[in-house]
N, C-alpha and C positions, 0 to 999 in steps of 0.2 A: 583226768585232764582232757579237757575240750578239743578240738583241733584246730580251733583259733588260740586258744593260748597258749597250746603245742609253735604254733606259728610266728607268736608275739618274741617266746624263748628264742627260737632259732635265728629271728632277726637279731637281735638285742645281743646274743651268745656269739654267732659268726659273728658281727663287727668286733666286738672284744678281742675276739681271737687273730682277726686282720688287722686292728691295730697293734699288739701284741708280736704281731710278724714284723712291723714297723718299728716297734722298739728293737729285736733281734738284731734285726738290720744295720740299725745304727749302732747297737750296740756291740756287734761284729766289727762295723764301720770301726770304731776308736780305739777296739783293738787292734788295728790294723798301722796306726798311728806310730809305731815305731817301724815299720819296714814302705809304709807308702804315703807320699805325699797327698793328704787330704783334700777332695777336691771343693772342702769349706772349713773357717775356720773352725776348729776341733770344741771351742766353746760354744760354736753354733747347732753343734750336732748335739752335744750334751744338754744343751738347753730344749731342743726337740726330743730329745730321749727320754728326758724327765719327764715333760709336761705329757706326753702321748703314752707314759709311763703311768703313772698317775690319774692323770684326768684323763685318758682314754680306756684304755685295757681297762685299769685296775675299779674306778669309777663309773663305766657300764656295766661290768658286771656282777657289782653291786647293786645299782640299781633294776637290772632285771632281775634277779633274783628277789629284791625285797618285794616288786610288780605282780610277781609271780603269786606270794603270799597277801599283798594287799593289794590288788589291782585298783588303780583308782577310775572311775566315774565321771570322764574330766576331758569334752570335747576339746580343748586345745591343748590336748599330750601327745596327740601324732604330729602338731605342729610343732612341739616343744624338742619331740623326740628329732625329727628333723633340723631343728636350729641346731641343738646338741653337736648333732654329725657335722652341719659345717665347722662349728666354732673347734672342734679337736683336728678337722682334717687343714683348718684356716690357723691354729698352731701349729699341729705339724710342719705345713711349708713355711711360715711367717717366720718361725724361730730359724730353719734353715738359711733363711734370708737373710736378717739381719740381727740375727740372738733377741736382747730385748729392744723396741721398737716399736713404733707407732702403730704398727700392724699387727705385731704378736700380742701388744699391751691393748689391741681393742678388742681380738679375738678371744685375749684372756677374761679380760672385763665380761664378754658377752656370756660365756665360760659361768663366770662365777654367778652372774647375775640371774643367768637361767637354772642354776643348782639352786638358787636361794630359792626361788619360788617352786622349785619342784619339790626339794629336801621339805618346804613348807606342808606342802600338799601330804606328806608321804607322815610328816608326824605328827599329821593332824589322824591319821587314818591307824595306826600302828598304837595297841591297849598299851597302858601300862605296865599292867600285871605280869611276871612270868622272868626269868631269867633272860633267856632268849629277845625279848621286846626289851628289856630293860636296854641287853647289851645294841640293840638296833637305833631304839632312839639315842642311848649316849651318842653312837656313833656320827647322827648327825649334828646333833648338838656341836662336838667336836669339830665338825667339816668348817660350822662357822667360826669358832674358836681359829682354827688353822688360817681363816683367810684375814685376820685380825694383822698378820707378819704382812700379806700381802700387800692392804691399801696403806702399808706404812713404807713400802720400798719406791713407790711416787717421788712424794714429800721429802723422800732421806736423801734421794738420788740427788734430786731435784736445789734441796737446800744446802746438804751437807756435803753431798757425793757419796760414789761408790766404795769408796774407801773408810768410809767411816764404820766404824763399829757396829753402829745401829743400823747398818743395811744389812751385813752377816747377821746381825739377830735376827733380822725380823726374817730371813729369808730360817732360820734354822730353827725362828717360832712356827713356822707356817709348816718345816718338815716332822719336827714332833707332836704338831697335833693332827697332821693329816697320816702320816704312817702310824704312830704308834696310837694315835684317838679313831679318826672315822674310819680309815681302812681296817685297822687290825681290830677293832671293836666290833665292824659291820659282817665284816668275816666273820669274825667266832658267834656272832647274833645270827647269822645263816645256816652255818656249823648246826647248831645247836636246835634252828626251826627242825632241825632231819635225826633230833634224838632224842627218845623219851625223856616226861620231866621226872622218872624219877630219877633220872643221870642225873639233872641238874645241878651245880653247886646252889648253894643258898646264897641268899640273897647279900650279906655280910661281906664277900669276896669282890661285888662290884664296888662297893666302899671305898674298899685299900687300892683296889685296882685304880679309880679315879683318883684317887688322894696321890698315890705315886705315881701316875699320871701329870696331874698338876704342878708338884712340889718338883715333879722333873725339867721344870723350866729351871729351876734352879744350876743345872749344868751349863745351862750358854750364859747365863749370867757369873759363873763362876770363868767359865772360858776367856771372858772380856776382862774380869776384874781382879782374878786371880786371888778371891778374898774368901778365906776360913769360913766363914759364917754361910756361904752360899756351898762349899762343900759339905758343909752339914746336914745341911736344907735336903742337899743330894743322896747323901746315904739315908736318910729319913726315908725319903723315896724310894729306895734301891728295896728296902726292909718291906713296905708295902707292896710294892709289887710281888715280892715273894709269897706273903703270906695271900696277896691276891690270888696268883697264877697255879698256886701250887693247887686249887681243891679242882681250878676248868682244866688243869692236865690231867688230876685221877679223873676226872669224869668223865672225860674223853675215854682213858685208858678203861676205865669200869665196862663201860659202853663197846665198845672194839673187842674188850674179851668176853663179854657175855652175849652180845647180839651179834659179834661176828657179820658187820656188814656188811655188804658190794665197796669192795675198792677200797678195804680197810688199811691196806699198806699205805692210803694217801694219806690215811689220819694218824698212823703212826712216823707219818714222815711230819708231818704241822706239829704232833707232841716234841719229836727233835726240836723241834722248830724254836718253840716256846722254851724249852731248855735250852738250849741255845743262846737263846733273849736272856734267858737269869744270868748264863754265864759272862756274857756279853757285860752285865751290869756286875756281877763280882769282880772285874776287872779294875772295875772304876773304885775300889775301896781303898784303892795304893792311892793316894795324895797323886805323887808326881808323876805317875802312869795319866791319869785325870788329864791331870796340865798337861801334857804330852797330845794326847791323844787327838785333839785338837786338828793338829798338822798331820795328825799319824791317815795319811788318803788312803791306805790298804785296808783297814780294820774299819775306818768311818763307811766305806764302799761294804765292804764285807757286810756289816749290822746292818745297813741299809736293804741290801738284799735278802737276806735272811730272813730278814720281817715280811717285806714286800714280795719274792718268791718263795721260799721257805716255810710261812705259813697263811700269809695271805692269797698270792696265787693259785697256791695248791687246796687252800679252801675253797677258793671261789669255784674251782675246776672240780673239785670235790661235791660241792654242792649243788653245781650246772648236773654233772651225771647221775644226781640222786633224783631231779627235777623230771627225768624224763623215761619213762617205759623199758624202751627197745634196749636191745640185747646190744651192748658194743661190741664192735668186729675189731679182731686183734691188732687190728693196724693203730687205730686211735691208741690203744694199751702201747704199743711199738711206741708211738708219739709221747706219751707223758712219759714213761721208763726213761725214754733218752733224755726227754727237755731237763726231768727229776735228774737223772746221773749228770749230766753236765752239767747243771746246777752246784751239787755236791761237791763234786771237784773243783769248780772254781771258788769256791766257799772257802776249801781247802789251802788252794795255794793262794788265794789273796791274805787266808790268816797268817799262813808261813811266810810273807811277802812284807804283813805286817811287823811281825815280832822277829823279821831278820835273821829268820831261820834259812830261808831260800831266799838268794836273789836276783833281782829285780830281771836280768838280762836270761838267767838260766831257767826263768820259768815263765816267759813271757810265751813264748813258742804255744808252750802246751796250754794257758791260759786260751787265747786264740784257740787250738784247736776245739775246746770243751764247750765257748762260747759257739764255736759253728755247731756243733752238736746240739747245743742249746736252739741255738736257732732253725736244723735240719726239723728237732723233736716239734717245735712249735709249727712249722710249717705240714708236717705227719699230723697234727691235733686238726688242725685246720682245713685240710682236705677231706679226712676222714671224718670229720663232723659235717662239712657240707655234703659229701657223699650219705650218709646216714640218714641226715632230713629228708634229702632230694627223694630219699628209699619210702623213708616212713611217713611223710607229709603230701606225696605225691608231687612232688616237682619235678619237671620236667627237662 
């Protein structure tokens, strides 16, 4: 690797990581929310949370990663790259400001507008052939899939209101195809650029994984309507992603025990992960569990994290330290150990939180603590990555 694309990484990878610190923050922030008066409305901070969740952290480093493997040839990418950085740091504040609004709905606009034409570039350039490209392009494919809930919460707001049904759809269309379509697809398409193909599952496994994918729309639709024929649709789903997931966990697992690679415990933490994900969906086979779960905020939090820390983040961090030479110095390792153990735990007791095993007042304390931890370990990843470059890239 060159030491300009060494340098492209380390831009692209530190912002991820700094905004990353921003979501901690806030996400510290709202747990904080039972012992201190917020010094903004609490749906203004989660609505920053998300979005710099998502479309910052989790969506740069994505896209540097896929850069790294198809660099594209494309004089207006330092400026794109640049708009980029305003329009996440122009949510970040906007959403602080006034949740959604004139300002966060132009920053997002700009946001999506500038993915569509980059995501364009990126699957114009990215083969067909292969496991791995298969899982990259699905994933953006899906990214536009996802923004389809987006330009429908305008019009819904706009005609219907906030209240209507069809604004929670399209807002919970736009969360299923972006976590569990481009994010977690784009992931394990990175994943897998860093493992021989003969690890690879075959090609059969992306099949089911899209089919239960799709027919998973079927759950918000049963969510609103409360109607047999769309729980079906769901289990159809459920069944699919099993016979999907089950052949990219042994091949993960094949690969970990026979090549034994750098920082293979993160790959056996994303296998959790993915199991996890099945169990999360064998849940939904109870009829009234389903119907339930809807309102049920501890477990719908929980699966969201899970995917999106659990096995996306820890991919993408996974993947960022396979990209680059140098030796890590223990302190980064100190950083992920912690971010990963606090993570854990809070996975933990939001399930117990869910299923009213623990409650809500008696585990609140330590939830908090394990998020500061999370957020201490994120802030370790982040220094000690910038210290590293500064070492290896010659910066001053």
């Amino acid at each position: 690797m060159n030491s300009g694309n060494k340098k492209d990484l380390f831009f692209g990878f530190s912002s991820a990581f700094f905004y990353l610190f921003l979501v901690g923050i806030l996400g510290l922030l709202m747990r904080s929310s039972e012992w201190i008066m917020l010094p903004l409305p609490f749906k203004n901070i989660l609505h920053a949370h998300s979005h710099t969740a998502l479309l910052g952290w989790a969506f740069v480093m994505v896209i540097t990663g896929i850069l790294n493997y198809f660099p594209l040839k494309w004089k207006a990418l330092k400026a794109i790259k640049i708009a980029f950085s305003i329009s996440i740091i122009g949510m970040f504040i906007s959403f602080l400001y006034q949740s959604y609004g004139a300002i966060s709905i132009t920053f997002s606009t700009m946001f999506v507008l500038l993915a569509y034409i980059l995501l364009k570039k990126l699957l114009n350039e990215i083969p067909k052939e292969g496991f791995d490209n298969t899982f990259l392009r699905r994933g953006i494919i899906y990214f536009y899939f996802s923004t389809v809930g987006i330009w429908l919460l305008g019009p819904t707001s706009a005609i219907l209101g906030k209240s209507h049904w069809l604004y929670d759809a399209g807002i919970q269309f736009f969360l299923h195809f972006q976590i569990n379509g481009f994010l977690l697809y784009a992931a394990l398409g990175l994943i897998f650029k860093q493992i021989p193909k003969e690890y690879h599952p075959k090609d059969w496994a992306t099949h089911f994984l899209d089919t239960g994918l799709l027919l998973g729309t079927a759950l918000i639709a049963f969510w609103v309507s409360n109607n047999l024929f769309f729980y079906l649709i769901n289990l159809i789903s459920i069944i699919c992603l099993f016979i999907g997931f089950i052949p990219v966990i042994q091949s993960i697992r094949k690969f970990v025990k026979n090549s034994k690679p750098k920082n293979a415990w993160i790959l056996s933490c994303i296998m959790l992960g993915l199991v996890g994900k099945l169990i999360g969906h064998l849940i939904n086979l109870n009829y009234d569990f389903t119907e339930a779960l809807r309102f049920n905020r501890e477990l719908v939090i929980a699966y969201m994290h899970l995917i999106l820390i659990g096995v996306v983040s820890l991919g993408l961090i996974w993947n960022a330290l396979s990209l680059f030479s140098w030796k890590l110095d223990k302190l980064f390792k100190v950083g992920i150990i912690t971010f990963a153990t606090g993570f854990y735990i809070t996975e933990i007791i939001l399930v117990l939180q869910g299923f009213r095993i623990a409650g809500l007042n008696a585990t609140s304390s330590i939830l908090w603590l394990f998020s500061a931890i999370m957020l201490l370990g994120i802030l370790v990843m982040l220094g000690s990555f910038i210290l590293l470059s500064r070492k290896n890239l010659g910066y001053k």
